[in-house]
C-alpha positions, 0 to 999 in steps of 0.5 A: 376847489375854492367857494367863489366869493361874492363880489357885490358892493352890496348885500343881497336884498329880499324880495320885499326890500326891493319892492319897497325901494322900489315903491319909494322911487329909489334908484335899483340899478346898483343892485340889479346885474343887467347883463346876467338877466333872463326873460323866462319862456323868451329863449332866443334860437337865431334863424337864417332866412332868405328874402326876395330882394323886392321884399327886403326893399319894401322891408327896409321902407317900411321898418324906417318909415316906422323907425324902427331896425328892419329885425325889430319890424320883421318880429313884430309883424311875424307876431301880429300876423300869428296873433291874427291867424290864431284868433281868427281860427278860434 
């Protein structure tokens, strides 16, 4: 089995380099793969859920008047209504 070769343009930089670069306002984007980028503990798992269509109307109101899509306003008030619920049992 052949060794897959290294197809960059550009050597690989340490972590200092990359924090000098990047504190000198050099442009990184040529030396970061975007596309292979992880968040660690941010593991996404699709879902499937069924709303009443009088929610999802409202929904859909309110994600536009806040312009943002309706998953974007969906996760943000599942996460505030969490941080809410959790540190008012505290």
């Amino acid at each position: 089995m052949k060794k897959k070769q290294h197809t960059s343009r550009h050597k690989a930089l340490s972590a200092g380099e990359l924090d000098a670069m990047h504190d000198a306002g050099v442009d990184l984007s040529a030396h970061i793969a975007l596309a292979e980028g992880v968040r660690p503990g941010r593991a996404v798992q699709r879902v499937n859920v069924d709303f009443p269509v009088d929610l999802l109307r409202d929904i859909d109101q309110e994600a536009r008047r806040l312009g943002v899509t309706r998953q974007a306003f969906i996760k943000v008030r599942l996460a505030d209504a969490l941080v809410k619920s959790t540190t008012s049992r505290g």
